[in-house]
C-alpha positions as CSV (number, residue, x, y, z in Angstrom):
1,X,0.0,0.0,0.0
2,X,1.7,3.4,-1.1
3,X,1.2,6.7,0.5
4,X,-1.3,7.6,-2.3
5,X,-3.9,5.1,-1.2
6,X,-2.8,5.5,3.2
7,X,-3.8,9.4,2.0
8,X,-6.9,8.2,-0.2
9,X,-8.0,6.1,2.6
10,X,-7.8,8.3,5.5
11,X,-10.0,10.8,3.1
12,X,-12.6,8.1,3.0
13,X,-12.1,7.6,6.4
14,X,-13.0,11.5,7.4
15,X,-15.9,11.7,4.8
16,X,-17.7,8.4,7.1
17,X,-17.1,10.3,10.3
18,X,-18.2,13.1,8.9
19,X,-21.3,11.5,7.4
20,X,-22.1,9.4,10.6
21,X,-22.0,12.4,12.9
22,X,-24.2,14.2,10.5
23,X,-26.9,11.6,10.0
24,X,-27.2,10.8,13.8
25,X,-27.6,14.3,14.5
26,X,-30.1,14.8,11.8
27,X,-31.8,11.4,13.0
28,X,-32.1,12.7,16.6
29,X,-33.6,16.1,15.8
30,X,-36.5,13.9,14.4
31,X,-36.6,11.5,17.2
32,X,-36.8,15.0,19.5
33,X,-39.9,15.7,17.8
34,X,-43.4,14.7,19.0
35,X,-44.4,11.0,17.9
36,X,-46.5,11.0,14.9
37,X,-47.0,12.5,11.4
38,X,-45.3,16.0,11.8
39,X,-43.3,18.0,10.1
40,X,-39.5,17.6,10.8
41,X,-39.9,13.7,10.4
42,X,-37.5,11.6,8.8
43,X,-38.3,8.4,7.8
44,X,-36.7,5.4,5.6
45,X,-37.5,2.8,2.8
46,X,-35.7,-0.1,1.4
47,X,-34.7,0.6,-2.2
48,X,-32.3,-1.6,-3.9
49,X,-29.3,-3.3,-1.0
50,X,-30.2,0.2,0.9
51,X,-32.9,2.7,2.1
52,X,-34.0,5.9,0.8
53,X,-34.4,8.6,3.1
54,X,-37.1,11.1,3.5
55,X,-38.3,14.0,5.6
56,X,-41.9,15.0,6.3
57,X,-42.4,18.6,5.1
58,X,-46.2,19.4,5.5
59,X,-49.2,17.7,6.9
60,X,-52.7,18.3,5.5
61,X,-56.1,17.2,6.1
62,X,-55.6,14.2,3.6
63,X,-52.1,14.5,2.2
64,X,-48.2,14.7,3.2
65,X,-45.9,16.8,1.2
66,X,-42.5,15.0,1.4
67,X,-38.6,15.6,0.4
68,X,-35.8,13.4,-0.2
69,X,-32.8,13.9,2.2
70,X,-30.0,13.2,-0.4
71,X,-27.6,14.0,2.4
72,X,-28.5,10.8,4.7
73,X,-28.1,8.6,1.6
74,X,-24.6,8.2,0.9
75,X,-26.3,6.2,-2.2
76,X,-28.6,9.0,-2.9
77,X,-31.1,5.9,-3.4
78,X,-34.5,7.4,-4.6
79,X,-38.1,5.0,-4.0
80,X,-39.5,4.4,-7.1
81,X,-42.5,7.0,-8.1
82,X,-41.2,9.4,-4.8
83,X,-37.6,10.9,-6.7
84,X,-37.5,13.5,-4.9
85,X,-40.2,14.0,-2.9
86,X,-43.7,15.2,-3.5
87,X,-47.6,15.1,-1.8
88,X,-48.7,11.3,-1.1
89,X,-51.9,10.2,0.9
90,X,-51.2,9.9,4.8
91,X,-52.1,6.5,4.5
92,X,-49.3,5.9,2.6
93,X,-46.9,7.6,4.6
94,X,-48.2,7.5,8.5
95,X,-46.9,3.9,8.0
96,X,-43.6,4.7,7.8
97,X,-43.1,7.7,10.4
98,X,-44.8,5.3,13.0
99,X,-42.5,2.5,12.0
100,X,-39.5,4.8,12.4
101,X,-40.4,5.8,15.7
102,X,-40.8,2.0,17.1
103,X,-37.3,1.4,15.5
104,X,-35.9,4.2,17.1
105,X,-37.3,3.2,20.5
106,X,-36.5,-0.6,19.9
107,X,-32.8,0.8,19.8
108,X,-32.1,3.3,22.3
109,X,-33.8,0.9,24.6
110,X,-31.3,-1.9,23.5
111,X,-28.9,0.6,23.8
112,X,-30.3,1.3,27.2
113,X,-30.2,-2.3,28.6
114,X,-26.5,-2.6,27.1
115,X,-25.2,0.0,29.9
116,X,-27.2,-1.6,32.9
């Protein structure tokens, strides 16, 4: 391994840590918010080997205006019919935001129990 790829690699390296901090900070401020369909919400869906990620923008009375958060993608996976965001019925979406939610609090009560 030559200095070229030690430096290429510690690039790569900085660009992850950057990335993870970002996209657990991003992930929290949505986790913060109150549970349920509201605006702020970020929420995932399986595209491909990966997810696509998307943020709740606006609730209606029957719709939810959505946008795709390219930055928590290092993929930039888009769902099929959402590219890059758009207004979908709530039944299509609520889904989604609720399942988030019990993910996150499957995990930070794992992560809980781990420091018991």
């Amino acid at each position: 391994m030559g200095k070229d790829d030690t430096e290429q690699e510690s690039k790569m390296d900085d660009w992850f840590d950057k990335f993870d901090k970002h996209f657990e900070a991003e992930t929290a401020k949505s986790n913060a918010l109150p549970k349920g369909l509201v605006s702020g919400k970020i929420f995932q869906i399986g595209v491909a080997d990966g997810y696509a990620y998307y943020e709740v923008v606006k609730v209606n009375k029957k719709t939810v205006k959505i946008k795709w958060r390219k930055d928590l993608c290092c993929d930039e996976y888009q769902y099929y019919g959402w590219g890059e965001g758009g207004s979908f019925p709530i039944s299509l979406i609520e889904p989604l935001v609720i399942g988030a939610e019990s993910i996150a609090a499957m995990l930070e009560k794992g992560s809980n129990a781990d420091t018991d």
